[in-house]
C-alpha positions as CSV (number, residue, x, y, z in Angstrom):
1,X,92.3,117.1,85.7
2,X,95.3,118.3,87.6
3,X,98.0,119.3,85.4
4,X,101.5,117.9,85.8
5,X,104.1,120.4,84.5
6,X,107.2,119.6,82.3
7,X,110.0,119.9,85.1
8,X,107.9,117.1,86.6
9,X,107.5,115.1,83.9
10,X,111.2,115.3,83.3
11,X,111.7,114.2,87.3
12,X,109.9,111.3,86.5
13,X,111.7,109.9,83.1
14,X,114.8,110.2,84.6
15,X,113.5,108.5,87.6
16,X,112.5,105.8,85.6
17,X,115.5,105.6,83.6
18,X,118.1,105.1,86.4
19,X,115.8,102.6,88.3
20,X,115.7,100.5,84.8
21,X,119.4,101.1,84.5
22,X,120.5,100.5,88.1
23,X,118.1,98.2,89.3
24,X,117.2,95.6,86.5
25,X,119.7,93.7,86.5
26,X,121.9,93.6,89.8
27,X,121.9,90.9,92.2
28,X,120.9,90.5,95.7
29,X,123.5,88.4,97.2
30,X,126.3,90.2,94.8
31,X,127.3,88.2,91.8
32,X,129.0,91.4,91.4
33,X,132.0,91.5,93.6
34,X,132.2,93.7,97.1
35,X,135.8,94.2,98.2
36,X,136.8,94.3,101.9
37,X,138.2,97.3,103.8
38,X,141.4,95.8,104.6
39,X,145.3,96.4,104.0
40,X,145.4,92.8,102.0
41,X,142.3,93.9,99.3
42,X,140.6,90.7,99.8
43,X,137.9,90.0,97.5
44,X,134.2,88.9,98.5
45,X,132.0,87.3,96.0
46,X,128.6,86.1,96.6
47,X,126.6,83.3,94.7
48,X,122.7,83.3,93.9
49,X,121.4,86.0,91.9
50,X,117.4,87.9,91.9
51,X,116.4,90.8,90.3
52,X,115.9,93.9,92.3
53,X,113.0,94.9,90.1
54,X,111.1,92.9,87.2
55,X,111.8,93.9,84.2
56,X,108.9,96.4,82.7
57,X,108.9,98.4,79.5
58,X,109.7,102.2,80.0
59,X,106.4,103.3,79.8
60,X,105.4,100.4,82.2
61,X,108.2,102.3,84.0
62,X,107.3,105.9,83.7
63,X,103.3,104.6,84.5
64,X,104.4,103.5,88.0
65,X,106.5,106.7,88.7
66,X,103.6,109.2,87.8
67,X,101.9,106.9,90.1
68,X,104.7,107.1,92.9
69,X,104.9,110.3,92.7
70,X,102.0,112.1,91.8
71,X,98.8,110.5,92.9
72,X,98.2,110.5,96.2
73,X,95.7,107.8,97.3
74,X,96.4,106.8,100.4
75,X,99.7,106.5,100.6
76,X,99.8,109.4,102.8
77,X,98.0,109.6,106.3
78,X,95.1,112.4,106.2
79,X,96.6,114.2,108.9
80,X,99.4,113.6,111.6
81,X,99.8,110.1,112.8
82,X,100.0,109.8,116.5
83,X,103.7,109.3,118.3
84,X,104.8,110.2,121.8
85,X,107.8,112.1,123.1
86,X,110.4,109.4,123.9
87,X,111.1,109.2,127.8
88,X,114.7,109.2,127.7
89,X,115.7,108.8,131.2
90,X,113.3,105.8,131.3
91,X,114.7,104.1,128.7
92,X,118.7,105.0,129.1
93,X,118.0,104.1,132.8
94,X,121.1,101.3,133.4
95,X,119.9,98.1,134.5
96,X,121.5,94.6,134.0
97,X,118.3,93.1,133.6
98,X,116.5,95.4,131.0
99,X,114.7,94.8,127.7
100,X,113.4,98.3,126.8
101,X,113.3,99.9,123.2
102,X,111.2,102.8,121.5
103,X,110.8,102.8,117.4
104,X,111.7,106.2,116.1
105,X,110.3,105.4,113.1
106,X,111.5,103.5,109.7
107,X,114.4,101.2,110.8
108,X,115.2,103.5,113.8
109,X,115.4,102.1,117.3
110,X,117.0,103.0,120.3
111,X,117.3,100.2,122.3
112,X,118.1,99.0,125.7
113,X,119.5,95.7,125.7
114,X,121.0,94.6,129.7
115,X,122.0,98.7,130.2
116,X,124.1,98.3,126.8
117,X,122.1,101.3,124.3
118,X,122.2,100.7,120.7
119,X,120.9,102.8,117.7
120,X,119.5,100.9,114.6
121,X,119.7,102.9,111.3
122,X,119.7,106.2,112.7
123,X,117.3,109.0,110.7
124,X,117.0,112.1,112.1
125,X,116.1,114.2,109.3
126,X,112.9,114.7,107.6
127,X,113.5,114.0,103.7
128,X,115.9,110.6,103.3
129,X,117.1,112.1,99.9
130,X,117.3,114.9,97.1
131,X,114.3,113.8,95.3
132,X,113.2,111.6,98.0
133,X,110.0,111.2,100.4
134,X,109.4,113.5,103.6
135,X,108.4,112.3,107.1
136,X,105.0,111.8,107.4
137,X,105.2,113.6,111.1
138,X,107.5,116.7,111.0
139,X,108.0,115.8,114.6
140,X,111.1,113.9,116.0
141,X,110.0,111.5,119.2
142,X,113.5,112.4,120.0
143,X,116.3,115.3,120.0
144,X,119.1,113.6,118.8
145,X,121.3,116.1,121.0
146,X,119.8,114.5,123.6
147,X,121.3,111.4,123.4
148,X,124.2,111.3,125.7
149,X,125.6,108.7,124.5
150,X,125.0,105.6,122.9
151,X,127.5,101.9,123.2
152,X,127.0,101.2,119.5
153,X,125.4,102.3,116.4
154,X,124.1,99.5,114.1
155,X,123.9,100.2,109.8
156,X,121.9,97.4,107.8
157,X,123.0,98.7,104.8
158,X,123.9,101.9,102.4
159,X,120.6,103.3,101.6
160,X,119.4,106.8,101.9
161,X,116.8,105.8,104.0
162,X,118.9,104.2,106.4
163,X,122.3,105.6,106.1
164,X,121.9,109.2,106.9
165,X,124.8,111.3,106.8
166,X,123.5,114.5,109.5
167,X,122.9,111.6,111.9
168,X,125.8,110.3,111.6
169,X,127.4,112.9,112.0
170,X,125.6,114.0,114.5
171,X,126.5,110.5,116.8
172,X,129.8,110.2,116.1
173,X,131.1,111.5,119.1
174,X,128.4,110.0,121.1
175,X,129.7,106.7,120.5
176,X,132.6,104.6,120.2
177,X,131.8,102.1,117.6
178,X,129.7,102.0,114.2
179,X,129.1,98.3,113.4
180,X,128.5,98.3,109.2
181,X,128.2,95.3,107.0
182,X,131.6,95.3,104.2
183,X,132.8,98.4,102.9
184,X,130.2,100.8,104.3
185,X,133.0,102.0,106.7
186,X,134.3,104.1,103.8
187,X,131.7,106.6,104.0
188,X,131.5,107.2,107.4
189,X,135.2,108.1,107.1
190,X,134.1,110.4,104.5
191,X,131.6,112.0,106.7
192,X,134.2,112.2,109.8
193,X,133.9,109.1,111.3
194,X,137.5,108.4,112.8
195,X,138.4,105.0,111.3
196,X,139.5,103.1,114.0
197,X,135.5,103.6,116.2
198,X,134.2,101.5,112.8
199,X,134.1,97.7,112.5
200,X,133.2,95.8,109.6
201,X,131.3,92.3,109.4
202,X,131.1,90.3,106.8
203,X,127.7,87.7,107.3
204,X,128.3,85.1,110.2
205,X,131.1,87.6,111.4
206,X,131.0,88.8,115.3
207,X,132.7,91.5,117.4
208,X,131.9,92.1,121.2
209,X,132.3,95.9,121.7
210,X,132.0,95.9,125.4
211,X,131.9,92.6,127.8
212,X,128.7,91.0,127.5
213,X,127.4,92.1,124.5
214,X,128.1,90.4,121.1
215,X,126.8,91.8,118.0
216,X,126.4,89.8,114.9
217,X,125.9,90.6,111.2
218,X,123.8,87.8,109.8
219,X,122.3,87.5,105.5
220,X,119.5,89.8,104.0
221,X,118.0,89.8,100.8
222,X,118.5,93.1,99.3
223,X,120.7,95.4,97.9
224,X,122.5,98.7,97.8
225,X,123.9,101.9,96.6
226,X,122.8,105.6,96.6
227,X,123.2,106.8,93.0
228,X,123.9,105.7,89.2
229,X,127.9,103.8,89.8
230,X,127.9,102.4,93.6
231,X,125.1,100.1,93.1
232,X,125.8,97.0,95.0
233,X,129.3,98.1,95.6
234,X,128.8,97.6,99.3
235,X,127.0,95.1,101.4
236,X,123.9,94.5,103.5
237,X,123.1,92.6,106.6
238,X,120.4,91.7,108.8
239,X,122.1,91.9,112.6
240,X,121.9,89.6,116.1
241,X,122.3,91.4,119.4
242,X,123.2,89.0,122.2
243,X,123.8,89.6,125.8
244,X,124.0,86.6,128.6
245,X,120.3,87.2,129.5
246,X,118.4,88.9,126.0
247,X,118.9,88.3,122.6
248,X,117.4,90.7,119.3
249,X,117.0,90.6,115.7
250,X,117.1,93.2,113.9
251,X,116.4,93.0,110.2
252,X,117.3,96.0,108.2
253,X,115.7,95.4,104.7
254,X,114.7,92.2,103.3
255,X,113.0,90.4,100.8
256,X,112.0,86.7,102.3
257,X,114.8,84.2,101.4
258,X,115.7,80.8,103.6
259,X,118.1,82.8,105.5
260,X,115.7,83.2,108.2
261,X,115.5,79.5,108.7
262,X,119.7,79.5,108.8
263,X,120.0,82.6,111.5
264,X,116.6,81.1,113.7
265,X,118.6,77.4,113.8
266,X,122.0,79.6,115.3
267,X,121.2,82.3,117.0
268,X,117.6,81.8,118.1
269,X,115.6,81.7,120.5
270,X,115.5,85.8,120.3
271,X,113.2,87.6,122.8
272,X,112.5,89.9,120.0
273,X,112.5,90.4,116.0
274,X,112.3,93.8,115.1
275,X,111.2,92.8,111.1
276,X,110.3,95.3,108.3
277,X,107.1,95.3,107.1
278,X,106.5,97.9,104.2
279,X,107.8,99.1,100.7
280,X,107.0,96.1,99.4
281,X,105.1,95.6,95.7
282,X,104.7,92.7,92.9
283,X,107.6,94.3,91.0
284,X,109.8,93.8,93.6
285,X,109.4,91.0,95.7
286,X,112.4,89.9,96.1
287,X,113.7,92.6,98.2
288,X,110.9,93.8,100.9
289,X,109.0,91.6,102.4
290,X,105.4,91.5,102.1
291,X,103.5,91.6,105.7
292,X,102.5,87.2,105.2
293,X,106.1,86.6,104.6
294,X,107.5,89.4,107.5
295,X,105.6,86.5,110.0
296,X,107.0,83.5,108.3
297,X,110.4,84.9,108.6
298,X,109.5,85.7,112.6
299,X,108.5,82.5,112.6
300,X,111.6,81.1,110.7
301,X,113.5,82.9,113.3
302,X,112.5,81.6,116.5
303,X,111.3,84.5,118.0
304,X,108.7,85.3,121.3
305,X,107.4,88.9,120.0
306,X,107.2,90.1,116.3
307,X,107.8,93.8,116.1
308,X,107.0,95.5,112.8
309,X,109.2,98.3,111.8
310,X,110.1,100.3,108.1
311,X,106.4,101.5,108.0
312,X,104.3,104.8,108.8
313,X,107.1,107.0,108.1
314,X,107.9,107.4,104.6
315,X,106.1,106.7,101.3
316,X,108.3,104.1,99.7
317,X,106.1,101.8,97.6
318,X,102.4,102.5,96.2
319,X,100.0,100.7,98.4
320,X,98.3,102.5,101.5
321,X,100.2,103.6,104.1
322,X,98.0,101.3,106.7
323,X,98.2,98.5,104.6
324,X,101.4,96.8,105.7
325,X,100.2,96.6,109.7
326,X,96.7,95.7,108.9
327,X,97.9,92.3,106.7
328,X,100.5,91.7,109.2
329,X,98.4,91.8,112.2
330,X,95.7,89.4,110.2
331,X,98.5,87.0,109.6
332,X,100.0,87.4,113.6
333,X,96.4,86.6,114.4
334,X,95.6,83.2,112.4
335,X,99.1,82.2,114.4
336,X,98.9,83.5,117.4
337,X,101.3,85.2,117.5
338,X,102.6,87.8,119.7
339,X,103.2,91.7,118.2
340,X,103.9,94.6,119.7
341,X,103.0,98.1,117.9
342,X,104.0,100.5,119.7
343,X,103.5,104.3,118.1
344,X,107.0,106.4,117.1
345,X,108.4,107.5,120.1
346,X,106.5,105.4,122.8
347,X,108.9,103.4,125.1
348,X,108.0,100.0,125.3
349,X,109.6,97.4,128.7
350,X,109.3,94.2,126.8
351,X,109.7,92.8,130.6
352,X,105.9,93.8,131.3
353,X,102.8,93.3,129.8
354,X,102.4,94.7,126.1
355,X,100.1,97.3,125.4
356,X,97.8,96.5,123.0
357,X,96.9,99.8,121.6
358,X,95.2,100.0,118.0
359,X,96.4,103.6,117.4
360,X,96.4,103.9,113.8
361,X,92.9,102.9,113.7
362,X,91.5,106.6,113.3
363,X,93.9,107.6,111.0
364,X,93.2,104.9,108.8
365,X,89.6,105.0,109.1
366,X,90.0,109.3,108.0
367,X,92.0,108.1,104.8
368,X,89.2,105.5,104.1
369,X,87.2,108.3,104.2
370,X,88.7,111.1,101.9
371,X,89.8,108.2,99.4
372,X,86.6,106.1,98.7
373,X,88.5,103.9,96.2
374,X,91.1,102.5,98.3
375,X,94.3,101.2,96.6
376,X,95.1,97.9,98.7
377,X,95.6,94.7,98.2
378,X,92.9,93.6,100.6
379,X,89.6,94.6,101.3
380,X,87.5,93.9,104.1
381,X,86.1,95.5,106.8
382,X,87.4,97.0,109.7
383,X,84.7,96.7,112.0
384,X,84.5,93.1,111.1
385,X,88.1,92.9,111.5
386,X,88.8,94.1,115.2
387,X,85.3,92.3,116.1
388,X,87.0,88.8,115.4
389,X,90.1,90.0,117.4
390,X,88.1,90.9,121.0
């Protein structure tokens, strides 16, 4: 049996510890009280209240964190999951008429909405945190000093995993605005973001950076914070982004609520719902979506293509790192639905034909393989599987 050693052990207690102390008991759409950025001090309450995590006993607690962290399953790729070098002069290409975008992995996208370039949750580094998870690929689809420059930078919410401080440090003179739901504007100042290049939404609040493009923050279901005393002391959003001719969604992190429903009936039709799909688990299903509910919120939403994001990049929850796409695409399928998968780093012209492009397939099949107990939630076959879908 491999032996776990005491500075490990003691990782994983007080691991467990903060999560039962942090996470228990807060709220999703902030019974606790978030306070604006602004000269008056205006206070922001929200109603409606979930756990972030069921309640479990601590060694229910420390069970599930040996498990996180120190068996391996298939939680993990067996080796290097495929990913292309982003073509950045296709994709920054101006053109009033585009609708181009390549995942970068997690919540990261660089998008081409009508010649207007936006940046969703930008990660450029390989470990998210301290004692956090590493990049499955070491690789980066793209240099981030070779971004020129971008019209806005988009932040769903204060997370380690999707507010980064090297990459946003790194963009902030490549840009002219951060858009950040309430109160996140006051790290970015920290980190050297000049204050008056950040904009704050509350939900349902606009702003229109350049002419022609509207960007909107709209509800989630989640939560925030980075350590022990900032939890949910800042808020979360899901986000719209309009032009005349396309419209996105783009949904940071979120358990499935009827807030869907609310931003489908005023923003949609969108062209696109970039949705996550991945972290999720039993004990917290209130704030990640599993892959079922990822389409009924697409659906909710009003969109023409699902595209699944916040997966095959980090080990954040304990089922198999394939899991998430294979339910999702199951589901897409009984609805026929419309999904686009592209790898990390391959550009994808949502104006043309999608590619349909199984590429995680021999990956997956390698971690079957090495792992002859799987740890998912549902087994079939895959032959069986990709036969009903030609």
């Amino acid at each position: 049996m491999k032996r776990v050693n005491i500075a490990q052990l003691v990782i994983v207690t007080i691991t467990g510890l903060i999560i039962m102390t942090t996470s228990c008991v807060r709220t999703n759409t902030e019974t606790a009280e978030v306070l604006k950025r602004t000269p008056s001090g205006e206070k922001l309450s929200r109603s409606g209240e979930v756990a972030v995590m069921e309640k479990m006993s601590l060694g229910e607690h420390l069970g599930m964190y040996k498990k996180f962290f120190f068996e391996k399953g298939q939680k993990f790729p067996a080796e290097p999951l495929s990913q292309e070098k982003t073509d950045l002069q296709q994709l920054l290409a101006s053109n009033s008429g585009s609708l181009k975008a390549a995942w970068l992995g997690h919540s990261s996208l660089l998008i081409n909405i009508d010649g207007f370039v936006i940046v969703t949750d930008p990660l450029f580094e390989r470990k998210v945190s301290p004692v956090g998870p590493t990049r499955f690929n070491g690789e980066f689809p793209v240099d981030i000093a070779d971004i020129p420059f971008v019209n806005a930078v988009i932040i769903s919410h204060n997370h380690y995993d999707h507010l980064n401080k090297y990459s946003i440090r790194k963009l902030k003179d490549k840009t002219n605005v951060f858009i950040v739901p309430l109160r996140v504007g006051q790290t970015l100042i920290k980190w050297g973001v000049a204050e008056d290049k950040i904009v704050e939404l509350d939900w349902w609040g606009e702003t229109h950076p350049h002419s022609g493009l509207t960007i909107a923050a709209t509800p989630s279901q989640h939560f925030s914070g980075r350590g022990l005393f900032d939890r949910n002391k800042t808020m979360w959003a899901s986000w719209v982004i309009a032009t005349e001719n396309h419209k996105l969604f783009f949904s940071g992190d979120s358990g499935y609520f009827d807030g869907f429903r609310e931003i489908g009936e005023k923003y949609g039709p969108f062209d696109i719902a970039f949705m996550e799909c991945g972290a999720y688990n039993e004990r917290w299903p209130d704030v990640h979506m599993f892959p079922e509910q990822t389409v009924q919120a697409f659906t909710d939403l009003d969109a023409r293509i699902l595209q699944p994001i916040h997966w095959a990049t980090f080990n954040l929850s304990l089922h198999a790192w394939y899991e998430p796409i294979e339910r999702l695409i199951d589901e897409a399928w009984n609805r026929e639905i419309t999904v686009s998968v592209p790898m990390i780093g391959q550009l994808v012209d949502y104006n043309k034909e999608l590619e349909d492009d199984k590429w995680w397939v021999s990956a997956m099949e390698l971690s079957m393989q090495e792992d002859r107990q799987p740890n998912v939630a549902v087994q079939y076959s895959v032959e069986d599987r990709f036969m009903k879908q030609e």
